[in-house]
N, C-alpha and C positions, 0 to 999 in steps of 0.2 A: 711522527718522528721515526717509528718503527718501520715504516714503509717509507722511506726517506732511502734509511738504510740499508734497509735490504736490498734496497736495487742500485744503489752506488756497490753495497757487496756484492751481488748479483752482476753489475757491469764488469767489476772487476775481476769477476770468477769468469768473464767471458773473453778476456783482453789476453792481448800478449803483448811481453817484453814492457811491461810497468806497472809501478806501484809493488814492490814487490822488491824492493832492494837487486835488482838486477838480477833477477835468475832468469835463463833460456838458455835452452842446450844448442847444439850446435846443430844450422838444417831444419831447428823448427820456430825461425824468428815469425815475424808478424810481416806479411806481401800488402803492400798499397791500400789494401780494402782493409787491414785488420785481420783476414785470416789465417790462421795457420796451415799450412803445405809442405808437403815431403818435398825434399827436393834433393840430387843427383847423392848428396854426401853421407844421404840417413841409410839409401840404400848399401853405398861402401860400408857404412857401420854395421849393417846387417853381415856382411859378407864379413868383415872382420871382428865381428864376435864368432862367429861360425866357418873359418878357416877351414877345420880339422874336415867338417862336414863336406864343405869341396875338395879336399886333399885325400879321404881317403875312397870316396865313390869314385874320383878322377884315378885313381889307383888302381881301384878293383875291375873298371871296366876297360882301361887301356891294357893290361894286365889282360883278361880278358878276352880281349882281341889280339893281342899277341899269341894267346897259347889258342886260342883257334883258327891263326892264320898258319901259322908254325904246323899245326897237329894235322893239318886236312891236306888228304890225297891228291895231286895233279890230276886234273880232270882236262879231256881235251873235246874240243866241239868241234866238229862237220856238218857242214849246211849241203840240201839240196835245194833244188830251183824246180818249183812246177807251175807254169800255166797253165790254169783254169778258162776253156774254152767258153766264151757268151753263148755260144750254141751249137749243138749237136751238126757234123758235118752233112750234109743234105743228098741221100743218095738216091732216093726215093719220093717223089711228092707225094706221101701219106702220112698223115696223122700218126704220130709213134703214143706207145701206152705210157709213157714217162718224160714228161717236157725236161731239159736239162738246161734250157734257156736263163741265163744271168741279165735280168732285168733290175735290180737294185741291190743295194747294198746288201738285204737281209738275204739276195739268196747267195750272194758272197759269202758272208757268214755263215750260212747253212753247209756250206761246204767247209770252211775253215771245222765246224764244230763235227764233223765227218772226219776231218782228218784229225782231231782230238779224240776220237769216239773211242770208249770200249772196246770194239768191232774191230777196229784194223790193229789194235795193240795186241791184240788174243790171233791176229794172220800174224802178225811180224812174231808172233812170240813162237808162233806155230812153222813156221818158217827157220828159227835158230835152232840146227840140229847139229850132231855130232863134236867136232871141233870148235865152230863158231860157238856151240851153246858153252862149252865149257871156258874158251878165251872169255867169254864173257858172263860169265856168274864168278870166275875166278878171283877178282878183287873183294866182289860180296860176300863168299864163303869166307874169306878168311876174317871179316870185320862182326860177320853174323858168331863166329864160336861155333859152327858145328850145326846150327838150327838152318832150317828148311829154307830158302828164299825163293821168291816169286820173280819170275821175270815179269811177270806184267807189270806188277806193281813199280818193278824197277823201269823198265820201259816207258810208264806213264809218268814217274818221277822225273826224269831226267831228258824227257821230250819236248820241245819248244815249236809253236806253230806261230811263224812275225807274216802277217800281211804286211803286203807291201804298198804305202798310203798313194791311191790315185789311180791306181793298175790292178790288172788280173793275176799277177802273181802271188807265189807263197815261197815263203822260205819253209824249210823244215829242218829243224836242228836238234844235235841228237848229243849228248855229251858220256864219254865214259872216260874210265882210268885209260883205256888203252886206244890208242887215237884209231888204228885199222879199224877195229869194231865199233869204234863210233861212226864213221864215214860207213861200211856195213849197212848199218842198224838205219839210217838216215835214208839211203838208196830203197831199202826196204819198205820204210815207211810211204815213200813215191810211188810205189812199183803197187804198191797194194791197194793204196788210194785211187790208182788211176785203173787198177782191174777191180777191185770195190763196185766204182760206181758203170762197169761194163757189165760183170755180174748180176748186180741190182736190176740194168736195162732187163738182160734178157730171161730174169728170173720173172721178172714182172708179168712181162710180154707172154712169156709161157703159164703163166697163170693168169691171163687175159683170155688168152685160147681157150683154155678151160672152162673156164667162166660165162666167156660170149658161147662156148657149145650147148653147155647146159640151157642156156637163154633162149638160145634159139629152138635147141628139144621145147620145152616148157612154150613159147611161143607159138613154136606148130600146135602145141595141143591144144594150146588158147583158140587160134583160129577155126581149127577144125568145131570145137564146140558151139562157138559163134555160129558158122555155118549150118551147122546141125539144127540151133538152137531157132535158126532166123526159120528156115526149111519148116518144120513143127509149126511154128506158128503163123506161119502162111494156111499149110493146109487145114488149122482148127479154126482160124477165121475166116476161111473162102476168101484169101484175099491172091489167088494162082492169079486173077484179070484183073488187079487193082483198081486200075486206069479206067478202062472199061465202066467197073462197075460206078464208082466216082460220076462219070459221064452221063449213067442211064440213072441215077438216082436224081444227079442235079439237073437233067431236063424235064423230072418228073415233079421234080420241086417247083421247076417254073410256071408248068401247068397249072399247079394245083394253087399256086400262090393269084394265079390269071382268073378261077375258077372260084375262091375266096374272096377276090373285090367284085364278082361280078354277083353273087349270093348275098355277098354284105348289103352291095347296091338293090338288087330285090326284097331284100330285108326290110330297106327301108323305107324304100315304095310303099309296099304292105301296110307296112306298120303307119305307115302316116294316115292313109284309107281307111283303117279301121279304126285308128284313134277319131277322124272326123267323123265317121259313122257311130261309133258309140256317142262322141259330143252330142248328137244332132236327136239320138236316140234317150239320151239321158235328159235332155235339155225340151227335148218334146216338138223341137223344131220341122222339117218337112225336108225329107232323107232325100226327096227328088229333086232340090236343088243343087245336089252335089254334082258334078258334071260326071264323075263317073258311073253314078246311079242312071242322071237322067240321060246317058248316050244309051243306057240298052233299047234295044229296040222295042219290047215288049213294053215295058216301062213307059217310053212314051208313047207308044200307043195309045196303052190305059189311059195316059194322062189327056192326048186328046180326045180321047174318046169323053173323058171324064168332063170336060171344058164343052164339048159341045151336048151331052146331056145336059151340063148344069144348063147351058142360054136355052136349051129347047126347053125345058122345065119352067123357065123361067117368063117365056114366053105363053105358055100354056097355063101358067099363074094366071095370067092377066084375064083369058078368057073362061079355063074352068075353073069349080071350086074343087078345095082340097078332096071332094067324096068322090068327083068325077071318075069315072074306070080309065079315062083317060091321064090322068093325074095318077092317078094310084100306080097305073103301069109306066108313066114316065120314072116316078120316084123307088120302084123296085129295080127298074132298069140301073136308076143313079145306084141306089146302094148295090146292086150287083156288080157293076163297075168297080163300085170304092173298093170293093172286098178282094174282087179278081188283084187290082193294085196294090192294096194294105198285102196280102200273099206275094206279090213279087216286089213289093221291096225288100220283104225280111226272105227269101229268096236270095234279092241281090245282097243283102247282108252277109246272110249264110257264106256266102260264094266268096263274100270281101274277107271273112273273115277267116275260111279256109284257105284263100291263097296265101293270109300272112302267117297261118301257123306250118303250112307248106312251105314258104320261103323262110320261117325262122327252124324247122328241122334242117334243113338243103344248109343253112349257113352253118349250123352247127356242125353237122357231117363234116362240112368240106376243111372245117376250121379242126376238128378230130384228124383228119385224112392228111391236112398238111403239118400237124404237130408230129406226125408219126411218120410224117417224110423226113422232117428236119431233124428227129432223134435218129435217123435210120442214118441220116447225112454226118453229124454227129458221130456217133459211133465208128464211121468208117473213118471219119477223120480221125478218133483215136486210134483206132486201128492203125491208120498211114502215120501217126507222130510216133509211137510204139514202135513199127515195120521200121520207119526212116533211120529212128534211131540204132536200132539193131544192125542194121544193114550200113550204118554210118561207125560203130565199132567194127565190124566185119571187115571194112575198108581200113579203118585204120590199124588194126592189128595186120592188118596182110604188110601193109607199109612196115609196118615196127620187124615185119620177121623177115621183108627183104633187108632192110636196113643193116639188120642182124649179120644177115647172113654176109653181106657185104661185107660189113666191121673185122668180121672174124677172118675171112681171106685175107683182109690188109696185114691186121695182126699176126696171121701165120708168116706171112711174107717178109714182117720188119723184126720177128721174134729170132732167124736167121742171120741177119746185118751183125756186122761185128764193128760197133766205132767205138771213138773214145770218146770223153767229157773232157780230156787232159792230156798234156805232155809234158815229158822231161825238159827242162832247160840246161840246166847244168848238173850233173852229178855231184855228188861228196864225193872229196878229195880228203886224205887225212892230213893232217896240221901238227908241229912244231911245234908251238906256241902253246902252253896250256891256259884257258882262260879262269880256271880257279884251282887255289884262292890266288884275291886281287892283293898282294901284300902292301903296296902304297894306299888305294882305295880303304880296304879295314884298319890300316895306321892311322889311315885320316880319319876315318870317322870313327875309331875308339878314341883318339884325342879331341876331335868335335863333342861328340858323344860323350865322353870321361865328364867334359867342361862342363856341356850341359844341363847334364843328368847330375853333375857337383852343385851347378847353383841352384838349378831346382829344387835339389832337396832343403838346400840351404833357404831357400825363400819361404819352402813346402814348410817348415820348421818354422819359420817367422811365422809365417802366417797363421800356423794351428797356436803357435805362444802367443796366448791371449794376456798375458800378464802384466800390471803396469812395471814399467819399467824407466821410461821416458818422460820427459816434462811435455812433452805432445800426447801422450796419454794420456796426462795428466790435464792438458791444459785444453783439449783438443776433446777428446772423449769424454772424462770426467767431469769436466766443465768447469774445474776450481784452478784458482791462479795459486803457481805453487811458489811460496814464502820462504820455503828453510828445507836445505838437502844436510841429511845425519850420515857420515860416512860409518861404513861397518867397522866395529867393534871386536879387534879382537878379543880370547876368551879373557874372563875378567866374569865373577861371580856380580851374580843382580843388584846388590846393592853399592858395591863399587861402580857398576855402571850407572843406575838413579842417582849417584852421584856426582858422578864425572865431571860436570863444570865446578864444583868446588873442591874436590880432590886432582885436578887437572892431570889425570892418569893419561887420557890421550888427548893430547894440545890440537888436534883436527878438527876432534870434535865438540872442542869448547870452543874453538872458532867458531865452529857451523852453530851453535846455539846462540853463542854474541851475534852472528850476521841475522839469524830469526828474530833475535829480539830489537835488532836496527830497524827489520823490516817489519815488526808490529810497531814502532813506534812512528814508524815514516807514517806511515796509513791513517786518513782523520779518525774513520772509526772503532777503530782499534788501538790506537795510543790513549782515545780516554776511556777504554772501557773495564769495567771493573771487574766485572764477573767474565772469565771464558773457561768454554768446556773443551776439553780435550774429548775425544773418540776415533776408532777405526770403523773398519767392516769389519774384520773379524778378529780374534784372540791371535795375541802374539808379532802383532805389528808394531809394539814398542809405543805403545798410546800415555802408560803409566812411566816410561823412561823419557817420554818427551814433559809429560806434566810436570814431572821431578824436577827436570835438568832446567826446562825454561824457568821454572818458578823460583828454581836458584839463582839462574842469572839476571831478573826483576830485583831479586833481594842483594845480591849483590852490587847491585845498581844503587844501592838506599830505600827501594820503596817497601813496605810494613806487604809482606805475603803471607797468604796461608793456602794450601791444599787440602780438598776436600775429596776424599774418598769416597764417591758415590755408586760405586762398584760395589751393591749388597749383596749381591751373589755371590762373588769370587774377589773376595777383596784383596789389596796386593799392594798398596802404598807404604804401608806398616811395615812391612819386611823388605822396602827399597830404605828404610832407614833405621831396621831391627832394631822394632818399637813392638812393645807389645799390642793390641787390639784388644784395648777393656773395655772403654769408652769411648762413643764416637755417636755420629749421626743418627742412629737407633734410638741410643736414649735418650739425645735431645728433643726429636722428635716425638716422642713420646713421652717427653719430660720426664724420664728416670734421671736424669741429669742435666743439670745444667752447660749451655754452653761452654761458660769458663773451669768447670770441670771436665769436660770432655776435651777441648782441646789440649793440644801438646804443646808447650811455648819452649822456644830456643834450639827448635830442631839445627836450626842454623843460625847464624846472624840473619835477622829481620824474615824469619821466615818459620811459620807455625804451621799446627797440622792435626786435619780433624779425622780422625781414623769413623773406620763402618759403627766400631762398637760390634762385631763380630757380624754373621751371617742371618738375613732376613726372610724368612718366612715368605713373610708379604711382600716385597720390595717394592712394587709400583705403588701399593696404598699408603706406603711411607713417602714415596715421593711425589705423592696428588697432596699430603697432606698441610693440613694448615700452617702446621709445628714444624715443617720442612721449609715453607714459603718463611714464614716467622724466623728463622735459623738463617736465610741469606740476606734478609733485611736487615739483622745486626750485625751478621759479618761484613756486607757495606758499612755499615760505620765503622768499625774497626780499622778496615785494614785498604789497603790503597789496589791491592790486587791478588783475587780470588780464583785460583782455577779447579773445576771439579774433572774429577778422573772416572768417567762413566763407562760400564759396558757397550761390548762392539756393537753397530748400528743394525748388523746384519743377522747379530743372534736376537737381540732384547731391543724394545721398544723404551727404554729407562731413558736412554740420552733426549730422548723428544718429549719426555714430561719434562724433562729440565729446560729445555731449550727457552721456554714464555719467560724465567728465571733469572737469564744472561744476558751479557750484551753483546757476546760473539762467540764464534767457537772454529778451534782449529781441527784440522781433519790428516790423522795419520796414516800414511798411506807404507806398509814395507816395499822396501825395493826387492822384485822377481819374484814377488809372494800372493798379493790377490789378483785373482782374475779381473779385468775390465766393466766388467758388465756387473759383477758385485758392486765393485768401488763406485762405479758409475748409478746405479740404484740406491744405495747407501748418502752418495753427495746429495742425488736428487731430495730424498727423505732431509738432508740439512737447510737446502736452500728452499724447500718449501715449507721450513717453518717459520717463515715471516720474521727471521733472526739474522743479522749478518753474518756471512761466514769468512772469516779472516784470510782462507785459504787451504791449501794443504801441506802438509811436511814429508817430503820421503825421507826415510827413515834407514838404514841399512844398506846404504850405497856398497856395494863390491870396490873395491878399488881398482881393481885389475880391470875391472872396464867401465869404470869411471871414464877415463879417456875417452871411450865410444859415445858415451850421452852426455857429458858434463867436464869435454875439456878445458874449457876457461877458467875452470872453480877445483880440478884437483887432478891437474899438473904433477909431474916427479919436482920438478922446480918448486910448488908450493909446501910439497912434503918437506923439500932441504930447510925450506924458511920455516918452518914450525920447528923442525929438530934445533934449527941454529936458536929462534928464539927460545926452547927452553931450558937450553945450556946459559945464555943468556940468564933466562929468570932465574937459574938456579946460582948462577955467581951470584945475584946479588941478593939470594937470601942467605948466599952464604955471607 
């Protein structure tokens, strides 16, 4: 049920224009979807709550511009006309030391910012002498009092340089008190410009010559040392016949390289011969079937010789025996053969084997003899890359110093030329007409201006007043649906006011309390609810004047009320009805007293009241307490309707232990007194105690701008109808 509530409370603290006895102010009704929006009439109200704020900035600054269109000197302007040539006239086909050439915009500009420069302001300044200087400081002296004044300064002040959009011209416009010396000072500014950038040429130019002489000194010296340099190291390398020598090395290389495969080739000849001769020697085989053994001639001799002893031996087998002298002198003959042979082979070995260590020296030589050609060949060639290069800067510095020299003649030759970059178009002329000041111009815009800078502030003012004010504040920002507007109260002591709906001292705002209590009773949750708490944000929002005032008007209605001062801090109900504070909610709670001792019956017709019992120590552990819950359990039976008067939301946390207690609670808001962001903090803390919240009350309406936020509800017309009724009510008490 509790969550039922709160969010039909919760809805309605989101709603606009119901549930709520008809309150909305004017401008911030409810648009198609529900929500609230400013619209053309809120901002009028701004501007007519804050009138004075646009009427007297629109005063001070039309004002303003009047006493400084009025107070300032006739100033008169003269233009000159210059064309900016795209490029230097061509007298000459040579290269000049300063291109003047206008190829884009930025060297347009490069020139415009020339004729703005420092530079020409300090010639023209240096150019006003005698009489012109004095026509023309003459209006400064007299505005300075006496103190020193600068022409430049004045000169750069009062100079104007207007390109002209699309074209190479320039205006140049010059303004002073006295028109002569404005059209003057204008011609001057042309005339300097246009010798500036001739000067510049041939300042240049002449310090080109300079420049390119030195270069070329320095140059020659370059090259003579090259020379010198190249010279030297010819003679320490014998390189006077280069060519030559080159020639007689690399035919020498060819030789030797011819001379190298034909050794290698002998090399290996050898070598194969004596490898098959050692085979044949190591292996035990028969060295004379090599064909180079057996072609020597001696060799095979032996061997035939050898072949026909064996068959005569063998012959002579058959017919003598081994003893025979015939036999014995065959077989000394054989072995004297073999032996003659066995020595001429290892002879021809000998010989095989000298020629391969003869043909392995001879290759090695020749392979020495050409490693020492090709470092010899080598060398020279470093030599020749070394010489080339030398003799290849030599060459090119000779180039760079005629170059030079060339450069420099040209240079002498264009540093003479006299052209210009510019011409006059038209001269200043002096003028009639002063262009300042504009007196229609500054009229208009100190009344443009006045207006603007009126509403500005006027908004500038709204904006920074954060303060609630409005039922869109209220309804919009704060989030609570506002129930009951209390118009302000004039003076009248506090408990004449706590009282006011039964003393009917001011009939407006017993109205505005009957129309709160129509519109707690319209609402389902709130016509049966028994227990509600009053609270603000902060001290002094009339929180304990709304408790008082509704709780009379419930009781005057018939229903059995009481109030309960739950303000232990600073209690304040007792003296809206100077009653003493003996007993009350303390000693209940604490059972120093009982309920029906504590309260106070017959404060009013059907209307009773439970005072603090004075100030609490502890105040929150009285109102966590048992004897606190126990104390609104029987004031439910008692009485038909209970409201507790709690401290602000935004000093003390008291109103939210009470909250689980009740069955709604209303939220005081003063009019022009708390900030936004408070109030809006403070409702948050009410709507999230799962409690419904009935709404809120502004409290202290101004009347004087009632009008602005709440004209349907307090009208001059509604005031006559209150005065007429209580002459009315008063005939008929009388």
């Amino acid at each position: 049920m509790e969550q039922d509530s709160k969010a039909k409370g919760g809805q309605q603290g989101y709603s606009y224009g119901g549930g709520y006895a008809g309150y909305s102010a004017i401008g911030y009704g409810p648009d198609e979807g529900g929500a609230a929006h400013k619209r053309l009439q809120d901002y009028l109200l701004v501007l007519r709550e804050r009138i004075w704020y646009v009427v007297v900035v629109f005063l001070i600054v039309f004002s303003s511009s009047l006493v400084y269109t009025f107070s300032q000197t006739n100033l008169y302007e003269s233009t000159a006309t210059v064309q900016v040539f795209r490029r230097d006239p061509t007298i000459m086909q040579v290269q000049a030391v300063r291109e003047n050439e206008i190829r884009s915009a930025e060297d347009l500009n490069t020139q415009i910012k020339i004729l703005e420069s420092a530079s020409i302001i300090e010639k023209v300044a240096a150019r006003l002498t005698g009489e012109d200087l004095k026509r023309f400081l003459a209006p400064y002296e007299k505005e300075s009092g006496g103190e020193p004044v600068s022409v430049a300064a004045i000169l750069g002040s009062n100079r104007k340089i207007v390109p002209q959009r699309l074209t190479l011209i320039i205006l140049v416009q010059f303004r002073h008190p006295d028109k002569v010396v404005a059209a003057k000072v204008a011609n001057l500014f042309v005339d300097e410009f246009i010798g500036y950038n001739a000067r510049l040429r041939i300042d240049e130019s002449m310090k080109a010559v300079e420049d390119l002489n030195i270069r070329v000194e320095q140059q020659r010296k370059k090259v003579d040392e090259l020379a010198i340099g190249l010279q030297l190291y010819r003679e320490k390398n014998n390189l006077v016949s280069l060519d030559q020598r080159k020639d007689i090395v690399t035919e020498k290389l060819k030789a030797l390289n011819s001379y190298v495969t034909q050794t290698t080739s002998r090399l290996k000849d050898a070598e194969v011969r004596w490898a098959q001769v050692q085979e044949r020697l190591a292996s035990g085989g028969d060295v004379t079937e090599l064909p180079f053994i057996a072609s020597q001639s001696l060799i095979a001799q032996l061997t035939q010789q050898l072949s026909s002893q064996k068959i005569a031996l063998a012959q002579m087998t058959e017919r003598y025996k081994s003893k025979h002298p015939k036999m014995i002198e065959a077989q000394n003959s054989l072995a004297q053969t073999q032996r003659e042979l066995d020595r001429a082979i290892q002879s021809a070995s000998a010989i095989i084997e000298s020629e391969y260590q003869t043909a392995l020296r001879n290759d090695r030589e020749a392979r020495a003899q050409l490693t020492a050609q090709e470092a010899e060949s080598l060398s020279i060639d470093r030599y020749a890359v070394e010489y080339e290069n030398m003799s290849r800067d030599l060459r090119i510095n000779e180039q760079i110093l005629q170059n030079l020299i060339a450069r420099t003649r040209e240079t002498s030759m264009t540093s003479t030329l006299e052209t210009q970059s510019a011409r006059v178009v038209d001269r200043a002329r002096p003028t009639n007409r002063p262009v300042s000041p504009k007196v229609a111009l500054n009229l208009g815009l100190g009344l443009v201006g006045g207006l603007a800078l009126g509403l500005g502030f006027a908004f500038f003012v709204a904006f920074i007043d954060d303060r609630v004010k409005s039922s869109f504040d209220i309804e919009s920002v704060i989030g609570l649906p506002l129930i009951g507007i209390i118009p302000q109260i004039k003076r009248m002591e506090q408990p004449d006011k706590a009282q006011i709906v039964a003393n009917n001292a001011d009939r407006q705002v017993a109205e505005a309390f009957l129309t709160l209590h129509s519109s707690l009773r319209l609402k389902d949750d709130s016509k049966n609810a028994k227990c509600i708490l009053t609270t603000s944000t902060i001290p002094g929002e009339g929180k304990s004047f709304t408790t008082t005032n509704l709780a009379l008007t419930f009781a005057a209605h018939g229903e059995r009320v009481i109030i309960v001062d739950c303000d232990l801090r600073k209690p304040n109900v007792h003296k809206s009805f100077r009653l003493e504070n003996v007993k009350g909610v303390i000693d209940v709670c604490t059972k120093a007293a009982t309920l029906d001792d504590a309260v106070i019956r017959g404060v009013h017709p059907n209307l009773d009241l439970l005072t603090t019992g004075g100030r609490a120590k502890n105040p929150t552990q009285i109102l966590n307490s048992k004897g606190f819950e126990t104390m609104v359990l029987e004031l439910r039976k008692r009485y038909d309707r209970i409201f507790f008067d709690t401290p602000p939301l935004a000093a003390v946390s008291d109103a939210l232990i009470i909250m689980p207690l009740v069955d709604g609670s209303v939220f005081t808001i003063f009019f022009n007194k708390v900030r936004r962001r408070a109030a809006q903090f403070s409702a948050k803390k009410l709507l999230e105690a799962n409690v419904p919240c009935f709404g809120a009350v502004l409290n202290g309406l101004n009347l004087a701008v009632s009008g602005y936020y709440y004209a349907q509800y307090y009208d001059k017309s509604y005031k006559d109808y209150y005065v007429v009724a209580a002459k009315e009510d008063d005939s008929v008490e009388r």
